[in-house]
C-alpha positions as CSV (number, residue, x, y, z in Angstrom):
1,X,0.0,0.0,0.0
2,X,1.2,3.5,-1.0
3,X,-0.1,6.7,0.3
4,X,-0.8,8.1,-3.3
5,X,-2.9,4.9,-3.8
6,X,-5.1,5.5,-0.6
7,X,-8.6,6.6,-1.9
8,X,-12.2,6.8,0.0
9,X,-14.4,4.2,-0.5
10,X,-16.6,4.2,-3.9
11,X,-19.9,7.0,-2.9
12,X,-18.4,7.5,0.4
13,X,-17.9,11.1,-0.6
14,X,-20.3,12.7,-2.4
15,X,-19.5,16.3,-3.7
16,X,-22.4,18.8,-4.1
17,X,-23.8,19.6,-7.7
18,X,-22.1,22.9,-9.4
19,X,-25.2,24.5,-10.8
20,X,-24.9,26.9,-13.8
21,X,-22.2,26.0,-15.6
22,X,-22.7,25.6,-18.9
23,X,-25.8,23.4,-21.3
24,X,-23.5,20.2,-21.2
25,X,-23.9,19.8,-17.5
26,X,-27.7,19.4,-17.4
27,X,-27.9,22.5,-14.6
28,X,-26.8,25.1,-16.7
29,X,-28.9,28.1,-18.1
30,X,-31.7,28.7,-15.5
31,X,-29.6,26.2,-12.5
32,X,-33.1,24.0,-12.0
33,X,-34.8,26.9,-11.1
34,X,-37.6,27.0,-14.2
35,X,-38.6,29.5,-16.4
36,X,-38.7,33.3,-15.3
37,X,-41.5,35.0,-12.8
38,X,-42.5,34.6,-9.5
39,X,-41.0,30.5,-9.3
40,X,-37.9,32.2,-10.3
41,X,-37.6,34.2,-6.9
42,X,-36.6,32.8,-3.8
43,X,-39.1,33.2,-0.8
44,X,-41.6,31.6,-3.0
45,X,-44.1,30.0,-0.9
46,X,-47.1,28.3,-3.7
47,X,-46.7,25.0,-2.9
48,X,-50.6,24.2,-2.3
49,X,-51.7,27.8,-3.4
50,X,-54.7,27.2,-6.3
51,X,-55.1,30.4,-7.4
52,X,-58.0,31.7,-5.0
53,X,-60.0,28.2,-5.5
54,X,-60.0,26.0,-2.0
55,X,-56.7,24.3,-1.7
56,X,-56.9,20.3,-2.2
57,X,-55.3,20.0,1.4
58,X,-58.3,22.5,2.7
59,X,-61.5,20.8,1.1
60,X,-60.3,17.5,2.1
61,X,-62.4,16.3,5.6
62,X,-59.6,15.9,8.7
63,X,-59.2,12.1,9.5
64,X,-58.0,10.8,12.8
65,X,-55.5,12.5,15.7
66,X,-52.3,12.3,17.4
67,X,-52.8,10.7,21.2
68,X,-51.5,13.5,23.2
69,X,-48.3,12.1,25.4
70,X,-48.9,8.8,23.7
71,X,-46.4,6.1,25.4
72,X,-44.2,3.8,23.6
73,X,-44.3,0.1,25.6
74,X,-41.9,-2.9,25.2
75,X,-43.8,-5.8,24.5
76,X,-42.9,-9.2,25.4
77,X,-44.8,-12.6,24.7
78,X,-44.6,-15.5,27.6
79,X,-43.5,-17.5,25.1
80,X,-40.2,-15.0,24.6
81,X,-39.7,-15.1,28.6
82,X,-40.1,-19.0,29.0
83,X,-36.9,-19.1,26.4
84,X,-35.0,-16.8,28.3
85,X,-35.6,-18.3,31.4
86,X,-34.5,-21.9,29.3
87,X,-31.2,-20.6,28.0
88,X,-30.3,-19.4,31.5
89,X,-30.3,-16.0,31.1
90,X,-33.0,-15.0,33.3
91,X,-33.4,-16.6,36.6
92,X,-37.1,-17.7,37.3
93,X,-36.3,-16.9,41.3
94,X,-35.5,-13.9,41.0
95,X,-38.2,-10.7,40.4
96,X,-38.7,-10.0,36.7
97,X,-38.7,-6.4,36.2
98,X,-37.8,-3.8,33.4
99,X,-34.2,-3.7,34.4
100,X,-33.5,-7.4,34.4
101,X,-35.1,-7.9,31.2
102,X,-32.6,-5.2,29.5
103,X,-29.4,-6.8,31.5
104,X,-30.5,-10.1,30.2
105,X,-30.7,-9.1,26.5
106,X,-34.2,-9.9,26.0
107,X,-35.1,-6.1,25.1
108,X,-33.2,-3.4,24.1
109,X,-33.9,-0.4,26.4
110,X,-36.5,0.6,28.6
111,X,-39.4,2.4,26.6
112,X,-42.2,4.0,28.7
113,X,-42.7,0.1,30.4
114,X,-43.5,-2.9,29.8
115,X,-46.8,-5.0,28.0
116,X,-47.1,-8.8,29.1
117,X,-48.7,-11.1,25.4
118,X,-50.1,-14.3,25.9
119,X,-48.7,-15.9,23.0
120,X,-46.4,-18.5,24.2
121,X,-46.8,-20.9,27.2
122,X,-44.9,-20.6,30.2
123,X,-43.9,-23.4,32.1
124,X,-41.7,-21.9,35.5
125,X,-42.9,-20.1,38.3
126,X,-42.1,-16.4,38.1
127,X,-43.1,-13.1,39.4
128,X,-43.1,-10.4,36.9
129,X,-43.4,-6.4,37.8
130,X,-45.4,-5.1,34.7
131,X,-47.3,-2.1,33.1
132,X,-50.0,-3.7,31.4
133,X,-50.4,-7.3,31.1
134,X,-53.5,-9.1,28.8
135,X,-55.6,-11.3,30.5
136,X,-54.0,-14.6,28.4
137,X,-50.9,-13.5,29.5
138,X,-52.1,-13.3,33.1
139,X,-53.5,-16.6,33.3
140,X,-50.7,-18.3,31.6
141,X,-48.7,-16.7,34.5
142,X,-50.5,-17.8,37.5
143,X,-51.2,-21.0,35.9
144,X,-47.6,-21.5,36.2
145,X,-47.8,-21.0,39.6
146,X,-46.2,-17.3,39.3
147,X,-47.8,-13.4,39.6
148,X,-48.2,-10.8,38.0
149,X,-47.6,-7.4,39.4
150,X,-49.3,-4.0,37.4
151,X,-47.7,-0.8,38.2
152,X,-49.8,1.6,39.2
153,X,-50.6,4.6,36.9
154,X,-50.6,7.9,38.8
155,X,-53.9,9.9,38.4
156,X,-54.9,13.4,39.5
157,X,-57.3,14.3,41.8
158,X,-58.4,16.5,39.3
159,X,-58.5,13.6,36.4
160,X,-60.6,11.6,38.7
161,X,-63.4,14.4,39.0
162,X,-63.5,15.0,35.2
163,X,-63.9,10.9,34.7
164,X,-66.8,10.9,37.4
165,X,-68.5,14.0,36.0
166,X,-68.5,12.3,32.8
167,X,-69.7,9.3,33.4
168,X,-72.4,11.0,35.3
169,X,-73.1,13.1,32.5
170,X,-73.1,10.1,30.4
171,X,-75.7,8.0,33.0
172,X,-78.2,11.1,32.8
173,X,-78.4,10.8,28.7
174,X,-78.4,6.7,28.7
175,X,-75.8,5.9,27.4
176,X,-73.3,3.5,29.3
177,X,-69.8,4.5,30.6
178,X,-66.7,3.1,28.9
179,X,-65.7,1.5,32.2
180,X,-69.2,0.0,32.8
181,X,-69.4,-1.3,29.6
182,X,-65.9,-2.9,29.5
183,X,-66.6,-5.3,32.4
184,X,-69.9,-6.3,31.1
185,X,-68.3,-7.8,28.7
């Protein structure tokens, strides 16, 4: 190897178009920037304007919404614990939490918590600290013999009254709360 043969990997540099230089360079003459008026201007902003009519983007109906401090959960099957518990590296005796799951290699990093699946069977006895857990995945668990423990979500005294006032509201027109509703079911 020779120093005047040392050269960057093929596209690891890539060097920035020269615009306006010349026909034969395929940006010459206006430099990709059209024909002449207003697109020809910088500080152009016509991107959706329609000339007066109702923009597209405007007379379209607005779909859907962004959940407001929407959380982002690990989730984790029994199946994919019952093979970390086989290949030794969790131990079933121990308290299954968050941490232990990320030192054992069996996620990645701690998200907002953690969200027990029922897919899988589980065969040791374990106890498990979780966010959310479905009620397969609960089963499966005590089946085994182990628990499951839910972290508790802090609510505000001021959340609580809005929920109650609601439901309340909801009661008076006849129509059933969500909560009411859910363990019908």
């Amino acid at each position: 190897m020779r120093l005047n043969g040392i050269k960057d990997n093929a596209g690891a540099r890539k060097f920035r178009v020269r615009i306006g230089r010349g026909i034969g360079s395929g940006v010459g003459k206006q430099g990709g920037r059209g024909g002449k008026g207003q697109t020809a201007r910088s500080g152009v902003a016509i991107g959706g304007f329609e000339g007066g009519q109702m923009p597209l983007h405007r007379r379209l109906p607005k779909r859907g919404f962004n959940k407001w401090r929407q959380q982002s959960f690990n989730e984790i099957n029994i199946g994919a614990l019952q093979k970390a518990i086989d290949d030794k590296r969790i131990d079933a005796g121990k308290p299954i939490d968050n941490a232990s799951l990320i030192e054992a290699g069996v996620m990645r990093r701690a998200k907002d918590g953690i969200r027990l699946l029922g897919e899988g069977e589980l065969k040791s006895k374990v106890s498990i600290t979780v966010n959310h857990a479905t009620a397969k995945a609960k089963a499966a668990v005590e089946k085994a013999g182990g628990s499951v423990k839910l972290i508790e979500v802090k609510i505000l005294a001021a959340d609580v009254a809005k929920r109650e006032k609601s439901a309340a509201k909801k009661a008076a027109s006849g129509k059933k709360p969500v909560a009411a509703a859910k363990s019908e079911e």
